[in-house]
C-alpha positions as CSV (number, residue, x, y, z in Angstrom):
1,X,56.2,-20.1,75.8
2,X,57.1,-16.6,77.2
3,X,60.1,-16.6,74.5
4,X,57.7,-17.6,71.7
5,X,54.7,-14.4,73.2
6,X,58.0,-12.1,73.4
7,X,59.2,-13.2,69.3
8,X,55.6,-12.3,68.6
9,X,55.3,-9.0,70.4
10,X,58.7,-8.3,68.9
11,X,57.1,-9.1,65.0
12,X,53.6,-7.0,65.5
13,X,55.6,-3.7,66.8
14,X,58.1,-3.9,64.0
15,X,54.6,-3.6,61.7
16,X,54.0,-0.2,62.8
17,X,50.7,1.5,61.6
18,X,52.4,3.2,58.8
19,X,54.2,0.3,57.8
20,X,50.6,-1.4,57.7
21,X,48.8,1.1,56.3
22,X,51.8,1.0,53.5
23,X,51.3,-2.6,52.8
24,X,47.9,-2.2,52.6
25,X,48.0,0.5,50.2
26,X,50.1,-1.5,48.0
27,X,48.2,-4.4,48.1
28,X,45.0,-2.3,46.4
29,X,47.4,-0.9,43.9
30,X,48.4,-4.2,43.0
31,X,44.7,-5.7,42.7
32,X,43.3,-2.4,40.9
33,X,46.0,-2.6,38.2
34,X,45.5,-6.2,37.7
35,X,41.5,-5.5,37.5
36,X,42.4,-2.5,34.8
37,X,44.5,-4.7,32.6
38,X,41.4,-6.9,32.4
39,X,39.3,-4.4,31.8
40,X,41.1,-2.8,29.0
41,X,41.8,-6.3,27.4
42,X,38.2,-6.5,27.0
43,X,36.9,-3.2,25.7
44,X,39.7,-3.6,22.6
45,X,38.7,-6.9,22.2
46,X,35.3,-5.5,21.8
47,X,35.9,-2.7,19.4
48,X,33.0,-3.1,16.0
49,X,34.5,-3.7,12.9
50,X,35.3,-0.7,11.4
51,X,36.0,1.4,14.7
52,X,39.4,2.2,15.8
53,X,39.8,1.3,19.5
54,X,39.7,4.5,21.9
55,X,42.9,5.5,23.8
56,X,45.2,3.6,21.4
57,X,47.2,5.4,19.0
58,X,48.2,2.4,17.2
59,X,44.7,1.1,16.8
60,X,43.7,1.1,12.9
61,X,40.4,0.7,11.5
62,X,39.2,-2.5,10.3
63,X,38.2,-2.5,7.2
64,X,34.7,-2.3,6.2
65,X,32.4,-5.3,4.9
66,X,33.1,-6.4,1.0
67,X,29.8,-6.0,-0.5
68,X,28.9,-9.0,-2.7
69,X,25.5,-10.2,-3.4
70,X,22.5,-8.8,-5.5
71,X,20.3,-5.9,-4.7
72,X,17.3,-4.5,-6.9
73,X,17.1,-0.6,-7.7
74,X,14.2,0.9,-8.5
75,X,15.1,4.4,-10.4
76,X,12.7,6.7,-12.1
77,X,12.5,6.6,-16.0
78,X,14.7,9.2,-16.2
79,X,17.9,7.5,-15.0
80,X,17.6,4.6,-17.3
81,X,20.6,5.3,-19.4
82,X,22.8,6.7,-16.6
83,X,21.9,3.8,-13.7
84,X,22.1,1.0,-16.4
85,X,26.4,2.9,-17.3
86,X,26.3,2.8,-13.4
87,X,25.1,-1.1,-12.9
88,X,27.6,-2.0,-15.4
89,X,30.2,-0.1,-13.7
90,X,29.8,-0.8,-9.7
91,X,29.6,-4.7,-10.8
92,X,32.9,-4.0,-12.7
93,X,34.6,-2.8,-9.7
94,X,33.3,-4.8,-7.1
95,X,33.2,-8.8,-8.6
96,X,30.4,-10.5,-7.2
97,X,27.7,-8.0,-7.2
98,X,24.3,-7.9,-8.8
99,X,22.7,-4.9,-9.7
100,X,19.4,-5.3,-11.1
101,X,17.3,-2.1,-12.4
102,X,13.6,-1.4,-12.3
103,X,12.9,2.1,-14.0
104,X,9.3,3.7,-14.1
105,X,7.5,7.2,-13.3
106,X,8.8,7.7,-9.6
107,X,5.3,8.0,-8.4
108,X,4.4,4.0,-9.7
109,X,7.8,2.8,-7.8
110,X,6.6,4.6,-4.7
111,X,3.1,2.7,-5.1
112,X,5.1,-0.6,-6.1
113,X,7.4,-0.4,-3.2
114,X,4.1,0.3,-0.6
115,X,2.8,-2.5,-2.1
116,X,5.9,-4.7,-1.5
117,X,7.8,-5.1,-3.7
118,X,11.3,-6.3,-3.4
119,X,13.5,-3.4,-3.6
120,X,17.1,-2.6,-1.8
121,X,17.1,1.2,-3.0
122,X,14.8,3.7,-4.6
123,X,16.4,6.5,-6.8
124,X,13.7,9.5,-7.3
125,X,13.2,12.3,-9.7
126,X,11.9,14.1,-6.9
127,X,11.9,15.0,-3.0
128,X,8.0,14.8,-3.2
129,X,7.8,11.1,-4.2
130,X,10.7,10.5,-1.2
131,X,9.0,12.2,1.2
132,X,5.8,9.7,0.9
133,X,8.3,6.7,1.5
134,X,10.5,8.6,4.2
135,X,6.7,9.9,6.0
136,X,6.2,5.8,5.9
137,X,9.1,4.7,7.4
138,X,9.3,2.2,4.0
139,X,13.1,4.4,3.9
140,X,16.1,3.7,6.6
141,X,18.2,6.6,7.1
142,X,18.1,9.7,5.5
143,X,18.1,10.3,1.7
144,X,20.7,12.0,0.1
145,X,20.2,14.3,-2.9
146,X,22.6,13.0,-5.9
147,X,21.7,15.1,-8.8
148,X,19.1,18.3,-10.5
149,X,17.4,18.3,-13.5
150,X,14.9,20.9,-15.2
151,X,12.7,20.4,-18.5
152,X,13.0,21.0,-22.3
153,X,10.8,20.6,-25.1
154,X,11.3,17.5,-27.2
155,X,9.7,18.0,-30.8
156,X,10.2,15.8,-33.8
157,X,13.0,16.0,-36.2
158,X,11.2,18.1,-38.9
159,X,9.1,20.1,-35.7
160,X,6.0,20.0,-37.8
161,X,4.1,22.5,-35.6
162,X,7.3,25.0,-35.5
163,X,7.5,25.1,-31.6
164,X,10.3,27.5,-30.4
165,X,9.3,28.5,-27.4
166,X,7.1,27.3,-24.0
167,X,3.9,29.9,-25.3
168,X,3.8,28.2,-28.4
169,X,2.5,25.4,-26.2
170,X,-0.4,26.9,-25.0
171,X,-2.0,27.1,-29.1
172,X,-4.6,24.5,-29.2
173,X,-3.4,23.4,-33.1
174,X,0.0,22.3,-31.3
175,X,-0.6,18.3,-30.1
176,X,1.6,18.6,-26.7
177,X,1.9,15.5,-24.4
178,X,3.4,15.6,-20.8
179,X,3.6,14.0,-17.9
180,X,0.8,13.4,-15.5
181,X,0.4,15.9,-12.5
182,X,1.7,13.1,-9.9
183,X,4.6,12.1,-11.8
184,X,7.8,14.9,-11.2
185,X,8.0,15.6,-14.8
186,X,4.0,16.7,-14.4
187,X,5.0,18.4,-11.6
188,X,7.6,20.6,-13.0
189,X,5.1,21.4,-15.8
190,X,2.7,22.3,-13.7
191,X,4.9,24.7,-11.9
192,X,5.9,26.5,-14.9
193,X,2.2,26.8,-16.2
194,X,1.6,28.6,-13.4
195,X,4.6,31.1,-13.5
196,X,4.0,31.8,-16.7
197,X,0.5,32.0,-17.0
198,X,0.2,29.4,-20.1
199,X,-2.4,26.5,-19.6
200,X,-1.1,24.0,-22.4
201,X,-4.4,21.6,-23.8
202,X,-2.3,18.3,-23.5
203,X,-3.5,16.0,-25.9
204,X,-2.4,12.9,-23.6
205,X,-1.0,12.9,-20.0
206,X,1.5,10.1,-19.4
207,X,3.3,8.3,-16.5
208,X,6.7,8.7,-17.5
209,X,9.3,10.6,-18.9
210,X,9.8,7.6,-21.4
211,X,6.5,7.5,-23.1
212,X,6.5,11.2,-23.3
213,X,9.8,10.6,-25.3
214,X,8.4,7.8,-27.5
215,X,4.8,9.4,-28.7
216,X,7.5,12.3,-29.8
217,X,9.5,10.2,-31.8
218,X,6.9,8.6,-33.4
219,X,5.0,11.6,-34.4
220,X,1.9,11.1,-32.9
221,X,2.5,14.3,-30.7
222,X,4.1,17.5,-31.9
223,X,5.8,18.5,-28.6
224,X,6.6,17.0,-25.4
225,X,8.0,18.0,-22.3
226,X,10.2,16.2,-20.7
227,X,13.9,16.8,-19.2
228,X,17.3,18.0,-20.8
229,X,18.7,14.5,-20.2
230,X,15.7,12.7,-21.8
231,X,16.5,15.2,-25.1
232,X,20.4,14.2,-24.5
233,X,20.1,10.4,-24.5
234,X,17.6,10.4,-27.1
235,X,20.5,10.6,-29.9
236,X,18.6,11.9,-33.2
237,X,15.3,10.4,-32.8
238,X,14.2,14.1,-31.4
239,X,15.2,17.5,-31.4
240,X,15.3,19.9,-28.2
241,X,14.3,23.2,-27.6
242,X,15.1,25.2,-24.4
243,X,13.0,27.9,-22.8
244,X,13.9,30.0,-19.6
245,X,11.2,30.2,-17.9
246,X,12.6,26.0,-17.5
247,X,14.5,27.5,-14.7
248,X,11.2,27.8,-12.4
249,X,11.2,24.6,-12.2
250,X,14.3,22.4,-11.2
251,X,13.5,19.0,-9.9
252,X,16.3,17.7,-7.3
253,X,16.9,14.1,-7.2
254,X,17.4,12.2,-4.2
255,X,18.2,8.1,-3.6
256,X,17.8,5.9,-0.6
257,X,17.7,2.6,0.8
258,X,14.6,0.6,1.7
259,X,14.4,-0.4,5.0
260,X,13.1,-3.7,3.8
261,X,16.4,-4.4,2.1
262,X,18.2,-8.1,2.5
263,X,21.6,-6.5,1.8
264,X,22.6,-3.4,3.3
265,X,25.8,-3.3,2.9
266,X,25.6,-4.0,-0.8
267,X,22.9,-0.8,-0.7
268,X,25.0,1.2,1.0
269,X,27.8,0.5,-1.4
270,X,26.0,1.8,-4.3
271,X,24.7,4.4,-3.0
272,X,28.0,5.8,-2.1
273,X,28.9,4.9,-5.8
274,X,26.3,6.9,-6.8
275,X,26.8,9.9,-4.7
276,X,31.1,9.5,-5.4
277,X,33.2,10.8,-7.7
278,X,32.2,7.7,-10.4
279,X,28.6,8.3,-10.1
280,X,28.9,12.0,-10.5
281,X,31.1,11.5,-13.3
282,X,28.4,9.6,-15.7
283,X,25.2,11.7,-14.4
284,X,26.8,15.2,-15.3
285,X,28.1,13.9,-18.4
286,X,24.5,13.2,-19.2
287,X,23.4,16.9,-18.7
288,X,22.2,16.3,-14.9
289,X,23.0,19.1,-12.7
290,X,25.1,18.8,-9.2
291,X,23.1,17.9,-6.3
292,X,22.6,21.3,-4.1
Protein backbone atom coordinates (compact mmCIF):
# COMPACT_ATOMS: atom_id res chain seq x y z
CA UNK A 1 0.00 0.00 0.00
CA UNK A 2 2.71 2.61 0.96
CA UNK A 3 4.68 1.50 -2.35
CA UNK A 4 1.43 1.97 -4.47
CA UNK A 5 0.67 5.93 -2.34
CA UNK A 6 4.63 6.59 -3.04
CA UNK A 7 4.14 5.43 -7.32
CA UNK A 8 1.27 7.83 -7.13
CA UNK A 9 2.90 10.76 -5.38
CA UNK A 10 5.83 10.02 -7.74
CA UNK A 11 3.17 10.35 -11.11
CA UNK A 12 1.21 13.79 -9.80
CA UNK A 13 4.80 15.66 -9.13
CA UNK A 14 6.19 14.59 -12.46
CA UNK A 15 2.73 16.68 -13.77
CA UNK A 16 4.05 19.83 -12.68
CA UNK A 17 1.65 22.92 -13.13
CA UNK A 18 3.24 23.89 -16.25
CA UNK A 19 3.24 20.59 -17.58
CA UNK A 20 -0.65 20.73 -16.80
CA UNK A 21 -1.36 23.88 -17.72
CA UNK A 22 0.44 22.69 -21.23
CA UNK A 23 -1.78 19.77 -21.66
CA UNK A 24 -4.53 21.63 -21.04
CA UNK A 25 -3.80 24.21 -23.47
CA UNK A 26 -3.43 21.65 -26.07
CA UNK A 27 -6.34 19.95 -25.38
CA UNK A 28 -8.57 23.35 -26.29
CA UNK A 29 -6.40 23.76 -29.34
CA UNK A 30 -7.28 20.45 -30.39
CA UNK A 31 -11.18 20.74 -29.71
CA UNK A 32 -11.38 24.47 -31.16
CA UNK A 33 -9.78 23.35 -34.45
CA UNK A 34 -11.93 20.39 -34.69
CA UNK A 35 -15.15 22.79 -33.95
CA UNK A 36 -13.59 25.36 -36.89
CA UNK A 37 -13.27 22.64 -39.40
CA UNK A 38 -16.99 21.99 -38.76
CA UNK A 39 -17.84 25.29 -38.89
CA UNK A 40 -16.19 26.14 -42.19
CA UNK A 41 -17.55 22.85 -43.76
CA UNK A 42 -20.81 24.29 -43.24
CA UNK A 43 -20.79 27.87 -44.24
CA UNK A 44 -19.27 26.54 -47.97
CA UNK A 45 -21.71 24.14 -48.03
CA UNK A 46 -24.15 26.94 -47.60
CA UNK A 47 -22.95 29.35 -50.08
CA UNK A 48 -26.40 30.52 -52.66
CA UNK A 49 -26.10 29.63 -56.05
CA UNK A 50 -24.38 32.07 -57.81
CA UNK A 51 -22.10 33.32 -54.82
CA UNK A 52 -18.60 32.49 -54.67
CA UNK A 53 -17.75 31.20 -51.14
CA UNK A 54 -15.81 33.88 -48.89
CA UNK A 55 -12.19 33.18 -47.86
CA UNK A 56 -11.57 30.66 -50.74
CA UNK A 57 -9.59 31.59 -53.55
CA UNK A 58 -10.55 28.66 -55.49
CA UNK A 59 -14.29 29.05 -54.93
CA UNK A 60 -15.99 29.79 -58.47
CA UNK A 61 -19.34 31.07 -59.01
CA UNK A 62 -22.15 28.88 -59.79
CA UNK A 63 -23.76 29.54 -62.52
CA UNK A 64 -26.89 31.33 -62.67
CA UNK A 65 -30.58 29.79 -63.19
CA UNK A 66 -31.32 28.81 -67.19
CA UNK A 67 -34.33 30.77 -67.77
CA UNK A 68 -37.01 28.72 -69.57
CA UNK A 69 -40.65 29.19 -69.41
CA UNK A 70 -43.11 31.94 -70.67
CA UNK A 71 -43.48 35.50 -69.53
CA UNK A 72 -45.93 38.20 -70.90
CA UNK A 73 -44.54 41.90 -71.77
CA UNK A 74 -46.61 44.55 -71.84
CA UNK A 75 -44.66 47.45 -74.04
CA UNK A 76 -46.04 50.70 -75.14
CA UNK A 77 -47.19 51.00 -78.90
CA UNK A 78 -44.17 52.34 -79.66
CA UNK A 79 -41.93 49.39 -79.25
CA UNK A 80 -44.07 47.10 -81.35
CA UNK A 81 -41.65 46.60 -84.15
CA UNK A 82 -38.46 46.65 -81.99
CA UNK A 83 -39.82 44.19 -78.91
CA UNK A 84 -41.54 41.76 -81.46
CA UNK A 85 -37.29 41.67 -83.51
CA UNK A 86 -36.40 41.27 -79.65
CA UNK A 87 -39.10 38.34 -78.73
CA UNK A 88 -37.93 36.60 -81.78
CA UNK A 89 -34.47 37.02 -80.84
CA UNK A 90 -34.16 36.24 -76.90
CA UNK A 91 -36.34 32.95 -77.79
CA UNK A 92 -33.64 32.23 -80.40
CA UNK A 93 -30.94 32.37 -78.02
CA UNK A 94 -32.37 30.85 -75.12
CA UNK A 95 -34.52 27.50 -76.36
CA UNK A 96 -37.41 27.07 -74.28
CA UNK A 97 -38.62 30.48 -73.70
CA UNK A 98 -41.87 32.22 -74.37
CA UNK A 99 -42.10 35.72 -74.97
CA UNK A 100 -45.49 36.91 -75.48
CA UNK A 101 -46.20 40.83 -76.27
CA UNK A 102 -48.98 43.05 -75.34
CA UNK A 103 -48.49 46.67 -76.92
CA UNK A 104 -50.82 49.67 -76.11
CA UNK A 105 -50.57 53.56 -75.03
CA UNK A 106 -48.36 53.11 -71.77
CA UNK A 107 -51.01 54.89 -69.77
CA UNK A 108 -53.87 51.75 -70.70
CA UNK A 109 -51.07 49.02 -69.61
CA UNK A 110 -50.52 50.89 -66.45
CA UNK A 111 -54.50 50.80 -65.89
CA UNK A 112 -54.46 47.01 -67.23
CA UNK A 113 -51.76 45.99 -65.02
CA UNK A 114 -53.70 47.83 -61.70
CA UNK A 115 -56.42 45.99 -62.72
CA UNK A 116 -54.61 42.67 -62.85
CA UNK A 117 -53.63 41.58 -65.42
CA UNK A 118 -51.06 38.97 -65.96
CA UNK A 119 -47.98 40.66 -66.83
CA UNK A 120 -44.03 39.56 -65.99
CA UNK A 121 -42.65 43.03 -67.28
CA UNK A 122 -43.84 46.41 -68.29
CA UNK A 123 -41.77 48.43 -70.96
CA UNK A 124 -42.85 52.34 -70.89
CA UNK A 125 -42.58 55.31 -73.09
CA UNK A 126 -42.19 57.25 -70.16
CA UNK A 127 -40.89 57.67 -66.37
CA UNK A 128 -44.44 59.23 -65.59
CA UNK A 129 -46.41 56.15 -66.40
CA UNK A 130 -43.53 54.04 -64.24
CA UNK A 131 -43.70 56.08 -61.50
CA UNK A 132 -47.65 55.31 -60.94
CA UNK A 133 -46.73 51.48 -60.92
CA UNK A 134 -43.31 51.99 -58.89
CA UNK A 135 -45.52 54.62 -56.23
CA UNK A 136 -47.84 51.27 -56.07
CA UNK A 137 -45.50 48.82 -55.37
CA UNK A 138 -47.23 46.80 -58.61
CA UNK A 139 -43.00 47.09 -59.67
CA UNK A 140 -40.08 44.94 -57.81
CA UNK A 141 -36.90 46.51 -57.91
CA UNK A 142 -35.97 49.52 -59.53
CA UNK A 143 -36.57 50.30 -63.25
CA UNK A 144 -33.95 50.85 -65.53
CA UNK A 145 -34.06 53.34 -68.31
CA UNK A 146 -33.29 51.43 -71.80
CA UNK A 147 -33.76 53.92 -74.48
CA UNK A 148 -35.02 58.07 -75.60
CA UNK A 149 -37.17 59.06 -78.03
CA UNK A 150 -38.55 62.69 -79.15
CA UNK A 151 -41.43 63.48 -81.74
CA UNK A 152 -41.75 64.23 -85.51
CA UNK A 153 -44.49 65.05 -87.66
CA UNK A 154 -45.95 62.24 -89.82
CA UNK A 155 -48.00 63.73 -92.82
CA UNK A 156 -49.27 61.85 -95.84
CA UNK A 157 -47.37 60.94 -98.88
CA UNK A 158 -48.53 63.81 -101.10
CA UNK A 159 -48.71 66.33 -97.50
CA UNK A 160 -51.88 67.76 -98.76
CA UNK A 161 -51.92 70.62 -96.31
CA UNK A 162 -48.01 71.46 -97.08
CA UNK A 163 -46.91 71.10 -93.34
CA UNK A 164 -43.09 71.92 -92.93
CA UNK A 165 -42.85 72.94 -89.83
CA UNK A 166 -44.43 72.53 -85.91
CA UNK A 167 -46.35 76.41 -86.42
CA UNK A 168 -47.91 75.18 -89.42
CA UNK A 169 -49.74 73.06 -86.84
CA UNK A 170 -51.29 75.68 -85.00
CA UNK A 171 -53.58 76.82 -88.63
CA UNK A 172 -57.04 75.70 -87.95
CA UNK A 173 -57.38 74.52 -91.96
CA UNK A 174 -54.53 71.84 -91.02
CA UNK A 175 -56.56 68.51 -89.66
CA UNK A 176 -53.73 67.44 -86.90
CA UNK A 177 -54.37 64.39 -84.68
CA UNK A 178 -52.13 63.55 -81.59
CA UNK A 179 -52.01 61.80 -78.71
CA UNK A 180 -54.14 62.23 -75.65
CA UNK A 181 -52.60 64.41 -72.83
CA UNK A 182 -52.19 61.10 -70.52
CA UNK A 183 -50.58 59.09 -72.99
CA UNK A 184 -46.37 60.10 -73.33
CA UNK A 185 -46.76 61.01 -76.89
CA UNK A 186 -49.65 63.68 -75.56
CA UNK A 187 -47.33 64.50 -73.09
CA UNK A 188 -44.42 65.43 -75.18
CA UNK A 189 -46.93 67.50 -77.31
CA UNK A 190 -48.08 69.22 -74.72
CA UNK A 191 -44.63 70.17 -73.56
CA UNK A 192 -43.74 71.60 -76.79
CA UNK A 193 -47.05 73.65 -77.19
CA UNK A 194 -46.03 75.28 -74.34
CA UNK A 195 -42.42 76.15 -75.22
CA UNK A 196 -43.34 77.31 -78.23
CA UNK A 197 -46.33 79.10 -77.63
CA UNK A 198 -48.52 77.14 -80.48
CA UNK A 199 -51.94 75.72 -79.30
CA UNK A 200 -52.61 73.10 -82.27
CA UNK A 201 -56.87 72.54 -82.69
CA UNK A 202 -56.49 68.68 -82.82
CA UNK A 203 -59.05 67.37 -84.80
CA UNK A 204 -59.00 63.92 -82.69
CA UNK A 205 -56.90 63.00 -79.58
CA UNK A 206 -55.94 59.33 -79.58
CA UNK A 207 -54.47 56.63 -77.10
CA UNK A 208 -51.62 55.57 -78.93
CA UNK A 209 -48.87 56.33 -81.00
CA UNK A 210 -50.35 53.62 -83.44
CA UNK A 211 -53.69 55.07 -84.28
CA UNK A 212 -52.05 58.42 -84.59
CA UNK A 213 -49.97 56.62 -87.35
CA UNK A 214 -52.89 54.92 -89.00
CA UNK A 215 -55.56 57.98 -89.38
CA UNK A 216 -52.23 59.55 -91.14
CA UNK A 217 -51.91 56.98 -93.51
CA UNK A 218 -55.28 56.77 -94.42
CA UNK A 219 -55.76 60.39 -94.95
CA UNK A 220 -58.28 61.14 -92.73
CA UNK A 221 -55.82 63.57 -90.89
CA UNK A 222 -53.30 65.89 -92.54
CA UNK A 223 -50.64 65.69 -89.82
CA UNK A 224 -49.87 63.71 -86.86
CA UNK A 225 -47.44 63.75 -84.22
CA UNK A 226 -45.94 61.03 -83.16
CA UNK A 227 -42.16 59.76 -82.67
CA UNK A 228 -39.12 59.51 -85.10
CA UNK A 229 -39.30 55.67 -84.70
CA UNK A 230 -43.04 55.54 -85.44
CA UNK A 231 -42.00 57.71 -88.98
CA UNK A 232 -39.01 55.06 -89.34
CA UNK A 233 -40.97 51.80 -89.14
CA UNK A 234 -43.69 53.12 -90.98
CA UNK A 235 -41.81 52.20 -94.48
CA UNK A 236 -43.61 54.54 -97.17
CA UNK A 237 -47.05 54.61 -95.94
CA UNK A 238 -45.98 58.29 -94.47
CA UNK A 239 -43.59 60.92 -94.75
CA UNK A 240 -41.70 62.75 -91.81
CA UNK A 241 -40.93 66.06 -91.08
CA UNK A 242 -38.57 67.15 -88.21
CA UNK A 243 -38.77 70.38 -86.26
CA UNK A 244 -36.30 71.64 -83.47
CA UNK A 245 -38.14 72.77 -81.10
CA UNK A 246 -38.78 68.47 -80.98
CA UNK A 247 -35.80 68.67 -78.72
CA UNK A 248 -37.94 70.18 -75.69
CA UNK A 249 -39.36 67.38 -75.42
CA UNK A 250 -37.43 63.92 -75.15
CA UNK A 251 -39.37 61.11 -73.59
CA UNK A 252 -36.91 58.53 -71.75
CA UNK A 253 -37.99 54.98 -71.69
CA UNK A 254 -37.64 52.87 -68.84
CA UNK A 255 -38.76 48.78 -68.30
CA UNK A 256 -39.36 46.79 -65.22
CA UNK A 257 -40.56 43.73 -63.83
CA UNK A 258 -43.96 43.30 -62.09
CA UNK A 259 -43.80 42.18 -58.77
CA UNK A 260 -46.66 39.88 -59.55
CA UNK A 261 -44.59 37.98 -61.99
CA UNK A 262 -44.59 33.79 -61.94
CA UNK A 263 -41.13 33.76 -63.48
CA UNK A 264 -38.49 35.99 -62.36
CA UNK A 265 -35.78 34.66 -63.63
CA UNK A 266 -37.15 34.46 -67.09
CA UNK A 267 -37.98 38.57 -66.43
CA UNK A 268 -34.84 39.19 -65.36
CA UNK A 269 -33.38 37.62 -68.37
CA UNK A 270 -35.01 39.81 -70.78
CA UNK A 271 -34.67 42.62 -69.29
CA UNK A 272 -30.95 42.28 -69.27
CA UNK A 273 -31.42 41.38 -73.07
CA UNK A 274 -33.01 44.35 -73.38
CA UNK A 275 -30.74 46.70 -71.64
CA UNK A 276 -27.40 44.47 -73.29
CA UNK A 277 -25.51 44.92 -76.08
CA UNK A 278 -28.48 42.83 -78.38
CA UNK A 279 -31.21 44.89 -77.20
CA UNK A 280 -29.38 48.08 -77.77
CA UNK A 281 -28.32 46.95 -81.01
CA UNK A 282 -32.10 46.69 -82.63
CA UNK A 283 -33.57 49.80 -80.63
CA UNK A 284 -30.87 52.27 -82.03
CA UNK A 285 -31.05 50.81 -85.34
CA UNK A 286 -34.67 51.92 -85.20
CA UNK A 287 -33.80 55.62 -84.56
CA UNK A 288 -34.25 55.35 -80.53
CA UNK A 289 -31.72 57.28 -78.72
CA UNK A 290 -29.28 55.79 -75.81
CA UNK A 291 -30.74 55.62 -72.47
CA UNK A 292 -29.12 58.71 -70.31
Amino acid sequence: MKKLLTLRRSAVAALNPGRLRRARTAAVVVATAAMLSGAVACTYTSTPVGTAAVGTASATASPMPTPKGTIVVFAAASLKPTFTALATKFEAANPGTTVTLNFAGSADLVTQITAGAPADVFASADAKNMKKLTDASEITGSPLNFATNTLEIAVPLDNPAHVSAFADLGKASVRTVICAPQVPCGAATATIETATGVTIPAVSEESSVADVLGKVASGEADAGLVYVTDVKASGSTVVGVPFAESSQAVNTYPIGIVATTQNHTLSEAFVAYVTGSVGQGVLQSAGFGAAP
